[in-house]
C-alpha positions as CSV (number, residue, x, y, z in Angstrom):
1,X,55.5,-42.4,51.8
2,X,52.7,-41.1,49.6
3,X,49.9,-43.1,51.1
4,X,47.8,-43.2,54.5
5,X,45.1,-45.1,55.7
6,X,42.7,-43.2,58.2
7,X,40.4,-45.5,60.2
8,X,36.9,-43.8,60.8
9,X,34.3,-46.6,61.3
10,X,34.8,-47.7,65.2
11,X,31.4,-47.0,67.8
12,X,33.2,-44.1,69.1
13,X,31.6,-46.1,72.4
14,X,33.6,-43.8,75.2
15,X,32.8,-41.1,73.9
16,X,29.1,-41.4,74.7
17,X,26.7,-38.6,74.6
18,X,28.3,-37.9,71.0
19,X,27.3,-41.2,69.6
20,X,24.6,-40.3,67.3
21,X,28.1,-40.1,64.1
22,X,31.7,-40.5,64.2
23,X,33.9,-38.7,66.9
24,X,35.9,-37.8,63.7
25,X,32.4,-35.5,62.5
26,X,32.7,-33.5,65.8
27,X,33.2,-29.4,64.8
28,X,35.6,-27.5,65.9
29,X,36.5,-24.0,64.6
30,X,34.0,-24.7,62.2
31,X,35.1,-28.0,60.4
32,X,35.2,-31.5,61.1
33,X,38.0,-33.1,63.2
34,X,38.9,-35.4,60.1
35,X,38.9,-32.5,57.4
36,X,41.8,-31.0,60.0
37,X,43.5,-34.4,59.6
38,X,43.3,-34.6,56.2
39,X,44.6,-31.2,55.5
40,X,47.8,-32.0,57.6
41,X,48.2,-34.9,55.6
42,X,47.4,-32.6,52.4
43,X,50.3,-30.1,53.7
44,X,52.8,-33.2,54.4
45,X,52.5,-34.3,50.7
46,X,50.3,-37.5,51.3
47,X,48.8,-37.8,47.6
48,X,46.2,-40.8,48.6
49,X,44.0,-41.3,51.4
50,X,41.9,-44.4,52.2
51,X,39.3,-43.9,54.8
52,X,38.1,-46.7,56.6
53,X,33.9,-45.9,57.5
54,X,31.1,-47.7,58.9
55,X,28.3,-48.9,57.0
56,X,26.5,-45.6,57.7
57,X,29.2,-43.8,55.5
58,X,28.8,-40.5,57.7
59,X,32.2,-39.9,57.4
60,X,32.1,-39.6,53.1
61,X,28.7,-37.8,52.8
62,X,30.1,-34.7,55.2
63,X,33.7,-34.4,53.7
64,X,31.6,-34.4,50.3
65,X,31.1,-30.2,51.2
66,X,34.5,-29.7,51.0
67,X,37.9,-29.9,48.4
68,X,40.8,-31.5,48.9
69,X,44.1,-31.8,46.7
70,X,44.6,-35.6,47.4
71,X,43.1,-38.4,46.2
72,X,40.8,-39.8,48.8
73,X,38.8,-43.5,48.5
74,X,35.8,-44.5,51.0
75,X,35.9,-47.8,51.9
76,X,33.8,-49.9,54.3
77,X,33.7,-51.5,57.1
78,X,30.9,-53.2,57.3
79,X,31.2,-54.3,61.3
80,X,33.0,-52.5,63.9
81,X,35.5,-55.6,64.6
82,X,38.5,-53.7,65.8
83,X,41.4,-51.6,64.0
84,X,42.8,-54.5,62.7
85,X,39.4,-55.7,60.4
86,X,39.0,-51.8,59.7
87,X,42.7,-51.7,58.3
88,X,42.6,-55.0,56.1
89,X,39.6,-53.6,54.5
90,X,42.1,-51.4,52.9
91,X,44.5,-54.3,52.0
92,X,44.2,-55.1,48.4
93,X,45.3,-50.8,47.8
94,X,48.2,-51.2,49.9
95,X,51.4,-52.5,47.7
96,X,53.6,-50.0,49.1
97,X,54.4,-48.9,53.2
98,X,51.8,-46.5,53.9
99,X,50.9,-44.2,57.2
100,X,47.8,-45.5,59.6
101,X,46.0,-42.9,61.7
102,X,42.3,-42.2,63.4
103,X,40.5,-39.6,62.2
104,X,40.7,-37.1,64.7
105,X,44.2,-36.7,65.0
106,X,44.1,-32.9,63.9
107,X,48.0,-32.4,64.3
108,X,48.8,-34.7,61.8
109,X,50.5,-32.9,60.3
110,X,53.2,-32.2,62.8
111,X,53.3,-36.0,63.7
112,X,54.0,-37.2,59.8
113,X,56.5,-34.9,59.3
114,X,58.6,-35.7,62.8
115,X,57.3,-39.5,61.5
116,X,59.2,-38.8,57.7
117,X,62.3,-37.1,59.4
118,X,63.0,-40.2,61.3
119,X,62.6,-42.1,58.2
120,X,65.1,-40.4,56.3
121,X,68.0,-40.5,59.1
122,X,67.4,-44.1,59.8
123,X,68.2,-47.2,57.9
124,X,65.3,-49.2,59.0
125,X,62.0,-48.9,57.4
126,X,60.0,-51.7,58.0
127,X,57.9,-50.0,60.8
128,X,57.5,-47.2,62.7
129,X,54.8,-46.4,66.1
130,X,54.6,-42.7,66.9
131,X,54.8,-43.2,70.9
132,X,54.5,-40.2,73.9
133,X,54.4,-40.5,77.1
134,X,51.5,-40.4,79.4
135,X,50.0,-40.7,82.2
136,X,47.2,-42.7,82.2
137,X,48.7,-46.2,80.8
138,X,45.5,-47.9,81.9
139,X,43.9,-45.8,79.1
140,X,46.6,-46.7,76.1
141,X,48.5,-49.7,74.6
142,X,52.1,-49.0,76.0
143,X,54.8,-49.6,75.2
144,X,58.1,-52.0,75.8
145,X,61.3,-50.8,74.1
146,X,64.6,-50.8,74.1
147,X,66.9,-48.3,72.5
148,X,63.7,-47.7,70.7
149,X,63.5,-51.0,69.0
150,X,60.0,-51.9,70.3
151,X,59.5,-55.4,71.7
152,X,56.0,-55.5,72.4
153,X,53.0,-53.5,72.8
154,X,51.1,-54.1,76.2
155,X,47.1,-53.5,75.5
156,X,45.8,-51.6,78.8
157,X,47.8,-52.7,81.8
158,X,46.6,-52.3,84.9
159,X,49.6,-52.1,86.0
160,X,52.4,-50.5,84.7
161,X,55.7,-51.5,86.0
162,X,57.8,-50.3,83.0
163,X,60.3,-47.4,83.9
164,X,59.4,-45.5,80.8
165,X,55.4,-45.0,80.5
166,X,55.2,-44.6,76.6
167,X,51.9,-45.2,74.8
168,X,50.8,-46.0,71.3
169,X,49.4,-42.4,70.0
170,X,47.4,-44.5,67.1
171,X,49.7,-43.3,63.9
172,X,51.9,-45.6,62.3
173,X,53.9,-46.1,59.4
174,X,53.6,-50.1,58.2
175,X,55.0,-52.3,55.2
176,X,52.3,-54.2,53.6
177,X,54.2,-57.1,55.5
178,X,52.2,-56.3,58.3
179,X,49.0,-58.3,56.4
180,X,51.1,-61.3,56.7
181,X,51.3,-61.2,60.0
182,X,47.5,-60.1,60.8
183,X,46.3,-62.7,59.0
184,X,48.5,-65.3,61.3
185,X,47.0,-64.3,64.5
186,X,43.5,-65.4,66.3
187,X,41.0,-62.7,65.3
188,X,39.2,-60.3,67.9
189,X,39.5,-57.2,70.2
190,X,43.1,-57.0,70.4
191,X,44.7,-58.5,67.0
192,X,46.1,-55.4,65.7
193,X,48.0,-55.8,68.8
194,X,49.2,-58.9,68.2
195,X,49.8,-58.4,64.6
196,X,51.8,-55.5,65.9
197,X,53.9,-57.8,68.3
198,X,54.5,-60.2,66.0
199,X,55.8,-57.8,63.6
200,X,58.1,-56.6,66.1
201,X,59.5,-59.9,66.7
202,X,59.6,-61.2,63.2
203,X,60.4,-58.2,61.6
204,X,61.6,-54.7,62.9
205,X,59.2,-51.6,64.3
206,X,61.2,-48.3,65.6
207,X,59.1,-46.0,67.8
208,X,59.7,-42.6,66.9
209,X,59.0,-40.7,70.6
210,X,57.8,-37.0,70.8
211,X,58.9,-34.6,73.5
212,X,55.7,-33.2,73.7
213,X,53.3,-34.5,76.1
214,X,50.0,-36.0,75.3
215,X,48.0,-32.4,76.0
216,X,50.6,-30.2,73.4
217,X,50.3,-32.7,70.9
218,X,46.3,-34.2,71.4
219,X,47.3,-37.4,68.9
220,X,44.1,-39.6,70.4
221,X,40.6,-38.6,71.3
222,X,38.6,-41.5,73.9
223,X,36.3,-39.8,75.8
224,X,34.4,-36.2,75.3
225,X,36.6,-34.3,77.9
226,X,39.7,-34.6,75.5
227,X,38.2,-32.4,73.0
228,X,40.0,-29.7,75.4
229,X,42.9,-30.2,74.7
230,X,41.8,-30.8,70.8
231,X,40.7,-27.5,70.6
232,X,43.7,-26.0,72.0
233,X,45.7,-27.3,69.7
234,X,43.8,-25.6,66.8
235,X,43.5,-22.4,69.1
236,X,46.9,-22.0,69.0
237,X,47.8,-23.0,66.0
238,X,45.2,-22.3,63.5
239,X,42.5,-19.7,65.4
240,X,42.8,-16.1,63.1
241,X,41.6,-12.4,64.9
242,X,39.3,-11.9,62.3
243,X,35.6,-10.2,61.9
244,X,33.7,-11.4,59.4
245,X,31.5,-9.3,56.8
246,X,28.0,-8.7,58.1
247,X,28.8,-9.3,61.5
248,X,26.7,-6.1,64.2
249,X,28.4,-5.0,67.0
250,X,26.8,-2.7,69.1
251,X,28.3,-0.3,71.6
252,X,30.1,-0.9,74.5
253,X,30.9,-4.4,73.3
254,X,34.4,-5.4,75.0
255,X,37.0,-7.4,72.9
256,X,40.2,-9.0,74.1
257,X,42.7,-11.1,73.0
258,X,42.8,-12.9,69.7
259,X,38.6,-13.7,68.4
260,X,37.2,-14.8,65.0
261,X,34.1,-13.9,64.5
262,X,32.1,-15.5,61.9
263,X,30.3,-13.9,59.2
264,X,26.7,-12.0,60.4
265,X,26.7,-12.6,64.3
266,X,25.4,-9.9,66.1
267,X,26.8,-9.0,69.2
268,X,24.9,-7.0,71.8
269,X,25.3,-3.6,74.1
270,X,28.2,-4.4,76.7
271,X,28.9,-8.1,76.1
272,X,32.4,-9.1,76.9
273,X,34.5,-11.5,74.8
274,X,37.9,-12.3,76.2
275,X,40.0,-14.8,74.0
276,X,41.1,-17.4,72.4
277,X,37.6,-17.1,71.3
278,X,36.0,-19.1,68.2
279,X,32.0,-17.6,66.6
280,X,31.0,-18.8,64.0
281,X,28.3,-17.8,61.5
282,X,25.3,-16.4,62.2
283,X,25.1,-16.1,65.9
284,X,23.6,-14.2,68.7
285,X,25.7,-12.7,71.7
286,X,23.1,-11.2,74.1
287,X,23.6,-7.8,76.4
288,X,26.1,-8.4,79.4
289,X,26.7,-11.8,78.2
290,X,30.5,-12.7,79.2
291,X,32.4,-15.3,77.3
292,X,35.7,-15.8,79.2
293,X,38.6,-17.3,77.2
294,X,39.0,-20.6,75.3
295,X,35.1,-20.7,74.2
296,X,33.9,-22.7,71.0
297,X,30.6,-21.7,69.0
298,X,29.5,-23.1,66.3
299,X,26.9,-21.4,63.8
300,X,23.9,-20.3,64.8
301,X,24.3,-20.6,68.6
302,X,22.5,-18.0,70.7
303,X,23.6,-16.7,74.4
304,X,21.2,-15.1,76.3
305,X,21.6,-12.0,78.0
306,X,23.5,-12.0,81.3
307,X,24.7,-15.6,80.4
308,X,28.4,-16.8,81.4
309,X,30.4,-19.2,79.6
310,X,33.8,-20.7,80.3
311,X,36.0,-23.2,78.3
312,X,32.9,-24.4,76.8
313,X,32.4,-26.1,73.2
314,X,28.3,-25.5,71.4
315,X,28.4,-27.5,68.3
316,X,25.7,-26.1,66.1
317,X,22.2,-24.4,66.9
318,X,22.9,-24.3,70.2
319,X,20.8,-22.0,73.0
320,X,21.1,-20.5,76.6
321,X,19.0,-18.4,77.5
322,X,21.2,-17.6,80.7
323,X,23.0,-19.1,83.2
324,X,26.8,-20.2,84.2
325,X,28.4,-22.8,81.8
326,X,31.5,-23.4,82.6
327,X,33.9,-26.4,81.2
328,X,31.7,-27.9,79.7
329,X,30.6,-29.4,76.1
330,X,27.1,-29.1,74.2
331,X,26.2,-31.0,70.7
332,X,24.2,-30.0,67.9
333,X,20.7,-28.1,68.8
334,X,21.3,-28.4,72.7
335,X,18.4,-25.9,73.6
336,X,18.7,-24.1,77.4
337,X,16.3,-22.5,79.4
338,X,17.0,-19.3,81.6
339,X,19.5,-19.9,84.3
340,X,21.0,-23.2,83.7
341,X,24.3,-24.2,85.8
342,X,27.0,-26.2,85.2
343,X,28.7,-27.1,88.7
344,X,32.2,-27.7,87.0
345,X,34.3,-28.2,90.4
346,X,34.1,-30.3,93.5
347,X,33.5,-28.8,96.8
348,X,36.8,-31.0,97.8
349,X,38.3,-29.3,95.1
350,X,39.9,-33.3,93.7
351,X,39.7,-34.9,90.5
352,X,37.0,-35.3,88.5
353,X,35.1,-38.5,87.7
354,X,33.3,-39.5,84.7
355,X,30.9,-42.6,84.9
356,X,31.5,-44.2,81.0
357,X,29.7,-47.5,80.3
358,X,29.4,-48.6,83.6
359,X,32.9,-47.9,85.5
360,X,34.3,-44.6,86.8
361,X,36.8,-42.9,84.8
362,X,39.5,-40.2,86.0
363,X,39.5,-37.3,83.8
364,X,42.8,-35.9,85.4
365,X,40.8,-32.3,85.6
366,X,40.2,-30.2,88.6
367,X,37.4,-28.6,86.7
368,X,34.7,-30.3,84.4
369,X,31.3,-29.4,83.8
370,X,29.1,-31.5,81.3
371,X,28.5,-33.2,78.1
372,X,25.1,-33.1,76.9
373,X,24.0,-35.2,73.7
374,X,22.1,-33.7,70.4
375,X,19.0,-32.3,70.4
376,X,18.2,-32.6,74.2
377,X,16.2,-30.1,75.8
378,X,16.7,-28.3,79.3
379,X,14.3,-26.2,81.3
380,X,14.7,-23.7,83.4
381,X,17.1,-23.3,86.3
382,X,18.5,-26.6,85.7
383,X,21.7,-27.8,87.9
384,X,24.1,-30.0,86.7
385,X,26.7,-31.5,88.8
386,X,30.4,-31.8,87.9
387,X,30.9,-35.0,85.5
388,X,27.4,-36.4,84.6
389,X,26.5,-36.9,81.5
390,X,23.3,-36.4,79.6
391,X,22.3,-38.3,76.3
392,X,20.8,-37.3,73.7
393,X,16.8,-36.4,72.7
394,X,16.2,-36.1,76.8
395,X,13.6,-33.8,78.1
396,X,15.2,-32.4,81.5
397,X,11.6,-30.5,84.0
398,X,13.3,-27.6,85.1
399,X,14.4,-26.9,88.4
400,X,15.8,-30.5,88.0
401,X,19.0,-31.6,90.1
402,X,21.4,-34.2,87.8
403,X,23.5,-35.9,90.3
404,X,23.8,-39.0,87.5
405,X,24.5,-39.5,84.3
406,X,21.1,-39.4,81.9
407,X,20.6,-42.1,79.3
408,X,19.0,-41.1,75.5
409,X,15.9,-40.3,75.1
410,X,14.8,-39.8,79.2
411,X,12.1,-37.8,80.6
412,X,13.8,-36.6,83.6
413,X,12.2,-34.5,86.7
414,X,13.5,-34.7,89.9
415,X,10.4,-36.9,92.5
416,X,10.0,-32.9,94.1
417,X,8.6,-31.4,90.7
418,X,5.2,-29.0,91.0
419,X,2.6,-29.5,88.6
């Protein structure tokens, strides 16, 4: 039980505008989603780590700024073929059972250890599927079980007719039988499912079930708008009220609730900062600016004077001049002219949809704003309506209406623009 597997090397397709590296490399709380991972496994006494990237090998040059007390060992997958390819990559390094997980499960910690209790009170140990319940089984492979002997995993249904709606979170715990069986079954898109199923039927594979729904315990991460519930997880769990050396405050400034503030931000006359509230280094909080709770800067992010911001995640050297952003997520040097709006709630106050390669996807939220890729620019008084996307290295005219979701690299003005 000393070894894991985390597989890092997929398209990360869904969750489009952050394309541009792993989901795994997004920031939160100023690290990587995989070091959080890897630091749970580090706590749970995993000594080795294999990690499964793509030919890029994003994933080993950023972990390479940190230290870690396990072992860890790149290895690549040289085409994005599925988790089943990504995971017999590892193979030849597995003579032993060993845990399986993405790299953006930041809880792992909590889900090895419940995974290792159940180990150690049951008699079977040939496989285990950490399971929860959802839902949104459209979204998962679910689950068929009975008295938590699982007898087969269903990949997607459309329908789900099962009384019991428990998916497959993406950690397991596998003997290195489970080759055996992958390399019986037809190759493509779903054979780590099959593998799985034949496992099941061959061999044994227990789920282990957690009480805690899917947003408590964020175990997966599909499309942007689940890095909510990501960061609320580390928010309450990890987030420290500190204030960092060098960091100006000038008067008037309004703190509440529980803030870390990173090391040399200034913060301006009569800004407001309500918590759970993350700053990191070297940032600029302009005069009157309000950040309402559950915010996410990264370094070097400025707000603008008179600027709003709610629920919203900036990765790095991000800019708003001013504006409302509200529920919404920015990536790395996202730059924001004066008075740009995020619309983050229908006027028929329903459910939020998200147009992701091609179909229409529920995001189960009442309120959603945006997600706009790297290094895209925005001028001024730019309005954004709830759920549309924006790629990366676009140029958005200001006054600009989005009412679509803009693909990479667009020149966008709305037919109306002045010279």
């Amino acid at each position: 039980m000393d070894k894991a597997v985390i597989l890092a090397a997929g398209e990360s397709s869904r969750f489009w505008p952050f394309t541009l590296r792993h989901k795994s490399l997004f920031y939160l709380m100023g690290k990587p989603l995989i070091w959080w991972t890897l630091k749970g496994l580090e706590k749970e006494k995993i000594k080795e780590v294999f990690i499964v990237q793509g030919p890029k090998k994003d994933i080993e040059k950023e972990l390479n700024k940190f230290k870690f007390k396990l072992k860890i060992n790149f290895l690549i997958q040289q085409k994005a073929l599925g988790t089943g390819n990504a995971l017999y990559v590892a193979k030849n390094y597995l003579k032993e059972p060993f845990f399986v997980l993405n790299g953006d499960v930041v809880c792992s910690q909590e889900v090895i250890k419940e995974m290792k209790k159940f180990l150690k009170s049951s008699k079977e140990k040939e496989g285990l599927i950490f399971g929860q319940e959802t839902k949104t089984p459209s979204l998962f492979g679910m689950i068929k079980e009975k008295n938590g002997e699982i007898l087969e995993i269903v990949e997607k249904p459309k329908v789900w007719k099962e009384k019991n709606k428990i998916k497959v979170s993406g950690v397991y715990y596998l003997n290195p039988k489970f080759f055996y069986y992958y390399e019986k079954v037809k190759k493509g898109p779903t054979d780590f499912e099959l593998a799985l199923n034949l496992f099941a039927k061959k061999e044994k594979l227990k789920l282990v079930f957690s009480k805690k729904s899917e947003e408590k315990l964020p175990t997966f991460l599909k499309y942007p708008w689940h890095l909510f519930n990501i960061r609320d997880y580390l928010f309450e769990n990890f987030l420290k009220e500190k204030i960092e050396e060098g960091v100006k405050i000038e008067k008037d400034v309004i703190l509440e609730g529980k803030i870390f503030i990173g090391k040399r931000t200034k913060i301006y006359e009569k800004a407001i900062i309500k918590g759970p509230c993350y700053i990191g280094e070297n940032c600029i909080i302009g005069n009157y600016t309000l950040i309402r709770e559950k915010c996410n800067f990264e370094e070097n992010c400025i707000l603008g004077a008179f600027c709003e911001a709610k629920n919203v995640i900036f990765q790095k050297n991000c800019t708003a001049h001013s504006g409302y952003l509200g529920d919404s997520i920015f990536g790395n040097e996202v730059k924001m002219g004066a008075e740009i709006l995020t619309s983050n709630l229908r006027l028929d106050r329903k459910k939020i949809f998200v147009k992701v390669k091609g179909k229409k996807v529920n995001t189960n939220l009442d309120h959603f704003g945006t997600a706009i890729g790297d290094f895209t620019i925005l001028g001024s008084n730019v309005n954004i309506m709830p759920g549309k996307l924006i790629g990366s290295f676009c140029k958005i005219y200001p006054n600009s209406l989005i009412s679509k979701n803009i693909k990479e690299k667009t020149l966008y003005k709305n037919e109306n623009f002045g010279n």
